[in-house]
N, C-alpha and C positions, 0 to 999 in steps of 0.2 A: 409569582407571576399573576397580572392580575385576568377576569373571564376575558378580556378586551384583547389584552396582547395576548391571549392564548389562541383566541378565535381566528386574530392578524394571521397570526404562527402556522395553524393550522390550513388556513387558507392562500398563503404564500407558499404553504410545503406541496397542498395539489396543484398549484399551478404550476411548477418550476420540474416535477414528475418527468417532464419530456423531455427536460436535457441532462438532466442524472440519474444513474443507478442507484440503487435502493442504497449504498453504502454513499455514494455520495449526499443522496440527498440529505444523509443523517448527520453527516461533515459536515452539509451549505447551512442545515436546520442550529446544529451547534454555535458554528459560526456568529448566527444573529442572535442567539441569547447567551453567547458571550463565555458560553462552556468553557470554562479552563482543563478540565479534564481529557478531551476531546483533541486528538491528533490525529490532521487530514493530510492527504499526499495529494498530489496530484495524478491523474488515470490517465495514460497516454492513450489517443483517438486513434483505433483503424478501420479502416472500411473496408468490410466483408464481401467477396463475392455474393451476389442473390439477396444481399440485403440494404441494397441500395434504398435510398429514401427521396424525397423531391427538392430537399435542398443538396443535392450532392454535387459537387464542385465548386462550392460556393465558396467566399471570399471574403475579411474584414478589412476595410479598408480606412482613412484616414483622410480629409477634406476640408478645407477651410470654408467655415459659413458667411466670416466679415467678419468686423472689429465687432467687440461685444457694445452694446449703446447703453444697457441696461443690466445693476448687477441683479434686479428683482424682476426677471421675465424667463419664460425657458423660450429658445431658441430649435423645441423641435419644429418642423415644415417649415422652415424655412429657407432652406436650400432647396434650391430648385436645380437639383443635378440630376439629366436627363440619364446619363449612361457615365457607367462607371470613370472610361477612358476622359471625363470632363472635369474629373478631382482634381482641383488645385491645393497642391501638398508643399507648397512653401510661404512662409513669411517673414520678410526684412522689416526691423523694427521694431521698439519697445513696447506697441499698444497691446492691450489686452485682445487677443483675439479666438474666436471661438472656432471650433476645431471638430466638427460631427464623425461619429462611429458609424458606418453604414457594412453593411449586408448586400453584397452584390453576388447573382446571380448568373451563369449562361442564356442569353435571350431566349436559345431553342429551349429551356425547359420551360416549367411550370413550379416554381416555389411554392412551398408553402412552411412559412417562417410562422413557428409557436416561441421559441424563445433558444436562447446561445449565452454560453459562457466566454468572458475571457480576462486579461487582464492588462496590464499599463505599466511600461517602463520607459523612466526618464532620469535623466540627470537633476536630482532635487538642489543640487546646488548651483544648477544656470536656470531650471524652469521654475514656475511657481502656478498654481492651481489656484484661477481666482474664484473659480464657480463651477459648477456641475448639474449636469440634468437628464431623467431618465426621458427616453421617448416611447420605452413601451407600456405594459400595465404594472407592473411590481417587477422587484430586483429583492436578490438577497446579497447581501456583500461581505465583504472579509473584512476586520475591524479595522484598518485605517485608512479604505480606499476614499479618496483614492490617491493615495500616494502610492510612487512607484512599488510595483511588484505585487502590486496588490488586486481582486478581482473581483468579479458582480457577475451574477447570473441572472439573467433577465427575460420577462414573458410575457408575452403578449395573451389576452382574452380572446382576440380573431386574429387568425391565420394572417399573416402579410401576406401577399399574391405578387406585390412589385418585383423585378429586379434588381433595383436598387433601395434598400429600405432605411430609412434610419430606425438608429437603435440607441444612440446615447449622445452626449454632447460636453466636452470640457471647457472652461475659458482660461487660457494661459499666457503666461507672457516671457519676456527673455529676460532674466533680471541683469545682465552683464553685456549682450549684446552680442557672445558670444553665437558659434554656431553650436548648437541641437538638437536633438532630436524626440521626439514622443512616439516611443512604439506600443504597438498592439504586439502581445503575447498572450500565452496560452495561461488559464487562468490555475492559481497558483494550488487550488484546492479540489477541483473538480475537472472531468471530461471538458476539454475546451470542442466541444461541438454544434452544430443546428439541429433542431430537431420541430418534428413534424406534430400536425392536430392529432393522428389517430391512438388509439390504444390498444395496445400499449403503442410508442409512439416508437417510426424509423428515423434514429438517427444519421447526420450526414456530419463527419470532418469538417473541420475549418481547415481549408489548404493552404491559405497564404494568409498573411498578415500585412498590413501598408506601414508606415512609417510618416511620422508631421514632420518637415525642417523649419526652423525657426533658423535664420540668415544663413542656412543650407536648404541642398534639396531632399526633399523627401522621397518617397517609393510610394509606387501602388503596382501590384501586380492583378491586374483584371483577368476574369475567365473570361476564356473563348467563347465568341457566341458561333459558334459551330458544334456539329454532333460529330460530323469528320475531322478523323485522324489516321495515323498511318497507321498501316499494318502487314505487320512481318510475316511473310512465310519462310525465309532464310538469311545470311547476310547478305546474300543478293539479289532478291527477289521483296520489293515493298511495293503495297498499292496504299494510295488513301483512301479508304473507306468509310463507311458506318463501322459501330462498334457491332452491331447483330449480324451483317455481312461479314464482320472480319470472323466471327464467331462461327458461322455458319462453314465459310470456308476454310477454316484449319489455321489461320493464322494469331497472331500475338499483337493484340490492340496496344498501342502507345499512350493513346490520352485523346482529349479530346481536343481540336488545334493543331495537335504535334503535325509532323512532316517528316519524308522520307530522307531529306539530308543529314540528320544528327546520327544517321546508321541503324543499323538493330543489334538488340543482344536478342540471342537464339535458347529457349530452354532445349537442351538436345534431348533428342528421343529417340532416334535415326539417323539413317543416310538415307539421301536423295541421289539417284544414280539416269544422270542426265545423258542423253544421244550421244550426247561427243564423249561420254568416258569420264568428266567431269562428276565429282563430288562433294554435295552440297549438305550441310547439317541442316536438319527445318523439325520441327518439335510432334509430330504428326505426317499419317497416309495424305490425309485432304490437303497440308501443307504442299507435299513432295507434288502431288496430282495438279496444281495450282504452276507448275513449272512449265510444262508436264515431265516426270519421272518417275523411275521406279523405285519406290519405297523399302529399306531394308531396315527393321526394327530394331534397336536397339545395339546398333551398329554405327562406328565411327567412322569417318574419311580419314583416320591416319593409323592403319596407310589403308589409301583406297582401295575399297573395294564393288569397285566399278568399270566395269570393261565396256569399251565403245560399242555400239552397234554394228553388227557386218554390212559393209556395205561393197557392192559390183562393179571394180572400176570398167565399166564399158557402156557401151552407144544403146540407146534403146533397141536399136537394129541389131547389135549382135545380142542383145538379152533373147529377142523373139527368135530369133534365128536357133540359140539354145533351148527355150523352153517351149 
């Protein structure tokens, strides 16, 4: 290897730090100088309580830019997509047309987009890949992306701050006319994650993935631009909240967007032991208090054990009159 590709190598292994583990980044580093020796899996993304980061809930989506006019131009900023919900994800037609990878975000947060992995599946015998182009500052890739199943980790030098960001760009076409599809997938080697400027840096999931239709329709599933969601104190007892309100109060946050119609699951911890004798499961005292009821720990409603409150069937005049 010569000083040149060494310096490249070394310099694309700090910048890519923020969306892989020291094991991966030794996989994505292989990868590009072509290691035969070197066998990577893929690291399935979760996201930890308390170690949430500023791209969390964030989203890759799929969008058409136009027919490509030129095979010797990149086509990043060129899409002028205000919000996510404005992706047009189908295309009828043999032309070549270009296809951008974006990065969408929750309006209520604050991004900050350093670089995300992922990768591309397609039917190679209806699509065809006429061109490619990155839109951040360096990529490492897997040897034959980008042909389906195959993936790139990509980084950005400054932080993106947008909502909606681009991050890469294909040009493809239908070679049959048939219908399908180009999906985003999780990339085949690395954490498919966002991750943030600091250091060491907070990574965020990729939660959803979009889908192109070429003479079908495509997907885009966008994040909620809201902080409120529902939140459980039993299976019958849901308020929409904040998620620090729902925390504060004893309850079980859904997401962010969600609503109280899809029902709640209850992690049980107790009985709720309601006025009328009714019994209610809620995960928590602050839950039950939220009814309002009395709390019994680590106790079930079957069979209940909850006795109604006594109450005086008589007139406030014969109450006084006895007491």
């Amino acid at each position: 290897m010569s000083n040149a590709r060494a310096i490249l190598d070394l310099r694309v292994s700090r910048a890519v730090r923020p969306i892989v583990s020291a094991v991966a980044l030794f996989c994505v580093t292989a990868l590009l100088t072509r290691a035969s020796v070197v066998e990577c899996a893929a690291v399935p993304c979760w996201d930890f309580p308390g170690e949430r980061g500023p791209n969390y809930g964030g989203v890759l989506i799929l969008a058409s830019t136009g027919i490509e006019t030129s095979s010797a131009r990149s086509y990043c900023g060129e899409l002028d997509l205000g919000q996510c919900e404005d992706a047009v994800t189908r295309h009828d037609g043999g032309e070549v047309i270009v296809v951008s990878i974006l990065a969408a975000f929750n309006e209520e947060t604050s991004p900050r987009l350093k670089g995300v992995a992922f990768g591309l599946a397609y039917d190679e015998t209806e699509l065809t890949v006429a061109n490619f182009g990155l839109c951040a500052d360096y990529q490492l890739v897997t040897p034959d992306w980008p042909a389906s199943g195959e993936g790139t980790a990509v980084v950005f030098l400054t932080p993106q701050e947008e909502h909606v960001v681009e991050v890469y760009w294909v040009a493809m076409y239908s070679q049959t006319g048939n219908a399908a599809t180009l999906e985003l997938i999780e990339h085949p080697n690395v954490t498919t994650e966002f991750a943030d400027d600091t250091i060491p840096p907070l990574t965020d999931c990729v939660t959803d993935f979009g889908s192109f239709g070429f003479n079908v329709d495509g997907e885009v599933d966008c994040p909620p631009n809201t902080l409120l969601g529902a939140c459980c104190f039993s299976l019958v007892l849901c308020e929409v909240l904040l998620e620090e309100e729902c925390a504060e109060a004893g309850g079980n946050f859904s997401g962010w967007g969600s609503d109280c119609k899809g029902g709640c699951i209850i992690l049980a911890q107790g009985a709720c032991c309601l006025d009328d004798g009714e019994c209610v499961v809620v995960s928590n005292k602050l839950a039950c208090d939220r009814h309002p009821g009395t709390y019994i720990d680590g106790v079930s409603c079957e069979p209940n054990p909850c006795q109604p409150t006594p109450v005086i069937d008589a007139s406030w005049g014969e109450i006084k009159g006895r007491y």
